[in-house]
Every structure is written in C-alpha cells, then in structure tokens.
C-alpha positions in Angstrom: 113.9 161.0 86.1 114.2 159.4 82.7 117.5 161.5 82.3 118.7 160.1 85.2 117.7 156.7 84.4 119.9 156.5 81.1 122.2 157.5 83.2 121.9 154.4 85.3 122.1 152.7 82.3 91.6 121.7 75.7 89.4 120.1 78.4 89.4 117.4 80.8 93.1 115.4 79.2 94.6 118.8 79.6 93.5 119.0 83.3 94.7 115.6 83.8 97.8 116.3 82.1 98.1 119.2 84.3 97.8 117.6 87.5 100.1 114.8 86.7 102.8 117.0 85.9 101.9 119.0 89.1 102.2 115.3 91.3 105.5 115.0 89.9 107.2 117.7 91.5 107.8 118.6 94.8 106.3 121.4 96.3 109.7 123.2 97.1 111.4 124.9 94.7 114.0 122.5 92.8 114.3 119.1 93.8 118.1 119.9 95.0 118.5 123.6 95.3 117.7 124.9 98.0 117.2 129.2 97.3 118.1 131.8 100.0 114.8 133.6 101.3 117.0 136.5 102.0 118.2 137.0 98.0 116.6 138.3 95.1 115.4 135.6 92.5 115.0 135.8 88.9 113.4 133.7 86.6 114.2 133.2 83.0 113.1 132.1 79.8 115.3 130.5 77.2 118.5 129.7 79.2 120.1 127.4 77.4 121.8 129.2 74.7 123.3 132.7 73.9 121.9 135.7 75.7 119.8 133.9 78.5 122.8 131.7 79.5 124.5 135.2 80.1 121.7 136.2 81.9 121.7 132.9 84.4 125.4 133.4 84.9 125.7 136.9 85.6 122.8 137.0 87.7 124.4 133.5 89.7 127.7 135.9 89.7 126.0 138.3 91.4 124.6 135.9 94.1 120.8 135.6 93.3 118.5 132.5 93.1 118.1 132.0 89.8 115.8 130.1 87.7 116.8 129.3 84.9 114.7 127.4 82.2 114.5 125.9 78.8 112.7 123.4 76.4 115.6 120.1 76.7 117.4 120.8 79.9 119.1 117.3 79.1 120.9 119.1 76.6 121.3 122.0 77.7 125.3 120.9 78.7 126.7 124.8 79.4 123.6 125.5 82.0 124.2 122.3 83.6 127.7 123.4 84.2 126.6 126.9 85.3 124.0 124.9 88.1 127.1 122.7 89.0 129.0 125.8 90.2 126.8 127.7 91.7 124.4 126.5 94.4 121.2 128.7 93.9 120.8 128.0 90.4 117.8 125.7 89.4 116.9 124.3 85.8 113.9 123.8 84.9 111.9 122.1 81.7 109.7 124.5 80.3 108.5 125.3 76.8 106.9 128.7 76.7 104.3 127.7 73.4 102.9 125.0 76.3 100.4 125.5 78.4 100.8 122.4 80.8 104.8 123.0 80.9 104.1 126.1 82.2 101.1 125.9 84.8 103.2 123.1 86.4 106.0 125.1 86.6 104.6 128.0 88.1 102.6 125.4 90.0 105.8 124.1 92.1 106.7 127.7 92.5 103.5 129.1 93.9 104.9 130.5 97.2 108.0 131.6 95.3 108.2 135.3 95.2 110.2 136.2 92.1 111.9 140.0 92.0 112.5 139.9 88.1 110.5 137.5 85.3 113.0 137.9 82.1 110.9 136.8 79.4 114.0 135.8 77.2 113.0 133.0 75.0 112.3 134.2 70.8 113.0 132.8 67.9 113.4 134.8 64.6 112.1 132.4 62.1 113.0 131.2 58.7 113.7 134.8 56.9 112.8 132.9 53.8 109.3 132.3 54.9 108.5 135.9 55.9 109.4 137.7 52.7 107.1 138.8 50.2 106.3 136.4 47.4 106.9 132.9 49.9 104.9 133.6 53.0 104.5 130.2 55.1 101.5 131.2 57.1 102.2 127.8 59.5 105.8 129.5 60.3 104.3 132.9 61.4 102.0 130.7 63.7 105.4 129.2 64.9 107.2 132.6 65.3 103.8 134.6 67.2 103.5 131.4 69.3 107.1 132.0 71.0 108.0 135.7 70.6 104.1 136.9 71.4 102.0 134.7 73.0 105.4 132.4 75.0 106.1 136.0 77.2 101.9 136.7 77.8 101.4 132.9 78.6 105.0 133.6 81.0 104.3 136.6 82.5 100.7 135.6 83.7 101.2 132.6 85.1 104.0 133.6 87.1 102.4 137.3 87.9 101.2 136.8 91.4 104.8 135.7 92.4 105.9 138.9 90.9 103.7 140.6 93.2 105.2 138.7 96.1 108.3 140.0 95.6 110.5 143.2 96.6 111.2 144.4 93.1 108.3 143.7 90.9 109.8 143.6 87.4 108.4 141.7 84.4 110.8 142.5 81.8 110.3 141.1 78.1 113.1 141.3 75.4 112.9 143.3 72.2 110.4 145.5 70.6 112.4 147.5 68.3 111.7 145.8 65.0 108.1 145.8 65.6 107.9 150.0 66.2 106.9 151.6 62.8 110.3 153.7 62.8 112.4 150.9 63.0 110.1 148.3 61.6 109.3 150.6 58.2 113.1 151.1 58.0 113.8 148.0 55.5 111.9 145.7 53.7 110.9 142.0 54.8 111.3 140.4 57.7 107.3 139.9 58.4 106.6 137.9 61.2 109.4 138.9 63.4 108.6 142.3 62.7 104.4 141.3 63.1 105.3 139.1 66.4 106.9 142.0 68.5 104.0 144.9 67.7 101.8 142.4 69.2 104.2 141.4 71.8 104.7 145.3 72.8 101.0 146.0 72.8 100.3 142.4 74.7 102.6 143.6 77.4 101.4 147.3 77.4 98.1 146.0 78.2 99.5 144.0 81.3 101.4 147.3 82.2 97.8 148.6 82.5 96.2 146.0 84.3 98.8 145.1 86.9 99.2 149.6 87.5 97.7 149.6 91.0 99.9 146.4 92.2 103.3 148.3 91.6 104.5 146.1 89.4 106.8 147.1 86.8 106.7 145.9 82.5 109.1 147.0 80.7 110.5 146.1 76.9 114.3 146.1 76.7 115.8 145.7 73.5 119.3 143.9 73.7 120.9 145.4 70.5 122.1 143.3 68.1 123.4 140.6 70.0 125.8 138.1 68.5 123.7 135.2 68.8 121.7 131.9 66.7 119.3 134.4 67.1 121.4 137.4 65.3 122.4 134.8 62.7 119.0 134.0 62.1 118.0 137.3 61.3 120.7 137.4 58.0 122.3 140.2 60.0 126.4 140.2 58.7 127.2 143.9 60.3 128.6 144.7 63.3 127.5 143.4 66.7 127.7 142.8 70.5 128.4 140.4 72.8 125.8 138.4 74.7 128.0 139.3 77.7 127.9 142.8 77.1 124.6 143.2 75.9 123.3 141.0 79.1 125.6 143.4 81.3 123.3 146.0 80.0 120.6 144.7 80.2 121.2 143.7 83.9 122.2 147.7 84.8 119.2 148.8 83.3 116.8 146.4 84.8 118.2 147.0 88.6 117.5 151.0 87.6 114.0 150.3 86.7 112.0 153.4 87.8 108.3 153.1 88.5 108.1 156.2 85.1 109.3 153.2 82.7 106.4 151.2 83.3 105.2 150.0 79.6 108.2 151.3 77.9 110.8 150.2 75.5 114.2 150.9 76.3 117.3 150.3 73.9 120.1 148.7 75.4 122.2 152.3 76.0 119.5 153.4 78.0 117.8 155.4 74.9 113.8 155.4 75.1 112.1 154.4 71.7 108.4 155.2 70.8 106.2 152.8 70.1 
C-alpha cells in the first residue's frame, strides 16, 4: 500500500477574554462567506505568505471551502485578493502561540466539520541565535512556541471538527530536520532542528490517541521551498517553488492511506524514519 501510495504521490481575565472574543463573532462560519455543506473544507495555518497562500489558492482552485488564517489579516493584501475571487474562501485572525485567538476561532466553527487541518504556520528563527557559542534561550522559546506547541494547540482545538468530517486529516508541515539522519547531517541550526523532534513526537502522540476515531496525522515535509522561510534558514542551493511544492503536497494529502497514520512523508512521496 505504501508502494502504491508514492505512487499517488491564566485564570478568570483569560476566560473573560475568551468569551468576549467568542461574543464578537457570529456563530456562522465567516461573517460574509457563506461555505457549501456539500464541499470539502480545509483549514490553514499561516496563509498569508509563501507556501500557505499556495495552499488557500489551490485548494479555492479546486473548489473547496477554505479557511484560511493568519496573525494580521489587515495586511495580508494577496489573501485578501484570493477571498475577493473566490466565494468560499474565509480569512480569519489567528495567532497559533495564542490561546484566546484560537479557542475563539474554533469557537465560531464548532459545528464546522473540517476534512483537512494544515498546520502550516513555522518560523525558522534567527540562525544566529541557534549556533553554538550565541544561544538566545528567549528565541528558542519563540521558535518551539510556533513550530511545536502553534500545530498541538491547532490541531486540538479544532480536533472534534476533524472528526466531523468525511476525510479526517490533520496534516502538519515538516519534520525532516528534526529526524537524527537528517538533523545529525550538518552542524547548527538548534532550535529549528530541536522544535520539529518535539513537534514529530507531539503529533505522534495525537496519532495515538485519536487511533480508534479514524482520524488520520500525518508529517509532510515540503522540500526546500523557496520561501522567507527558506531564506531564513541561510539556504543558497537549489529549490522549489511554493507552487510546486504545495501541488505536492495537495496530491499526497488527497492519497492519504489510513497505513500513514503518524508518518513523515517527503514531498516525492518518499517515507523517512523518525
């Protein structure tokens, strides 16, 4: 089956906090969108910018409710654009290192059932802060906050409208640079490296948990995607694009088999061990 899948390629101010941001939003899903009961929808992280904007617009290409999220949807000018042409595509604020943003997003979308949660959103980190000699212990707090404990906080809050739905995907991205064969490859390059082990044993563990409800975790690593991200990283060789890397992605995740639960799969369909 695997064969043939490649082939596929704290306390009370937070609660009121909470609830105010809950009263502001209506109860249906996107305060002018209106998303087809009949289509598949897909939530994701990070939207703004690089690979999740190419996620939001494929996924709107191919005619499913989408939402699509990020920390300053104000600025966010290309996703506004995307929203603007097609009619199934909501934005919403939400900043995966908050709590609040994202009970009361998942809050307004309680009766939403959602067929794939793309747990997009990372941040690399300032290389010069995670090499030997100049750690900044306040910057790996920064980098675990988003890449480790942004797609755990995600992925449970929205977990019982994953349930709901017809396909039953969580799917986070990346893993490779924290397995030990690609992670012990080259020097530096801690607390990206640190942030997704933890992320793929975080999501492991949900893989576990979540067995008997047929729902699906899976780790996809994008490749080396030219984006900020990429850039970030220090990374001058050769790369993809976030269209093609997204188009990937997208092929891989619609051949999800229920055998590739708590896996990590590269891009081309390869299966790394972690």
């Amino acid at each position: 089956m695997i064969t043939a899948f490649r082939a596929c390629l704290c306390g009370a101010l937070l609660c009121t906090l909470f609830i105010a941001g809950c009263e502001q939003r209506t109860q249906a899903p996107g305060a002018s969108v209106t998303l087809d009961p009949d289509t598949p929808t897909v939530l994701i992280t990070g939207s703004n910018r690089g690979l999740g904007l190419e996620f939001a617009r494929q996924y709107a290409a191919a005619g499913w409710n989408v939402i699509a999220t990020c920390r300053t949807p104000k600025a966010a000018d290309a996703l506004q654009s995307l929203a603007e042409e097609y009619d199934r595509v909501v934005i919403e604020e939400l900043d995966v290192t908050s709590d609040i943003e994202v009970r009361s997003v998942a809050a307004a979308y309680r009766d939403q059932p959602i067929d794939v949660l793309l747990n997009n959103a990372g941040i690399y980190g300032t290389l010069e802060k995670q090499t030997l000699g100049s750690f900044d212990f306040e910057e790996l707090k920064r980098v675990f906050d988003v890449n480790t404990i942004g797609s755990l906080r995600v992925s449970e809050a929205f977990l019982a409208n994953v349930a709901a739905s017809d396909q039953k995907k969580i799917i986070s991205l990346g893993g490779g640079m924290g397995t030990p064969t690609i992670g012990r490859m080259f020097g530096g390059h801690y607390f990206m490296k640190m942030s997704k082990a933890a992320h793929l044993s975080a999501m492991g563990t949900m893989q576990t948990d979540v067995d008997d409800s047929g729902i699906i975790v899976t780790m996809i690593s994008p490749g080396r995607v030219d984006t900020q991200l990429m850039r970030d990283s220090g990374w001058t060789g050769k790369s993809i694009s976030a269209e093609k890397s997204a188009s990937l992605v997208i092929a891989l995740i619609a051949a999800l088999e229920p055998e590739m639960k708590g896996r990590l799969v590269m891009y081309n369909g390869a299966i790394t061990p972690w």
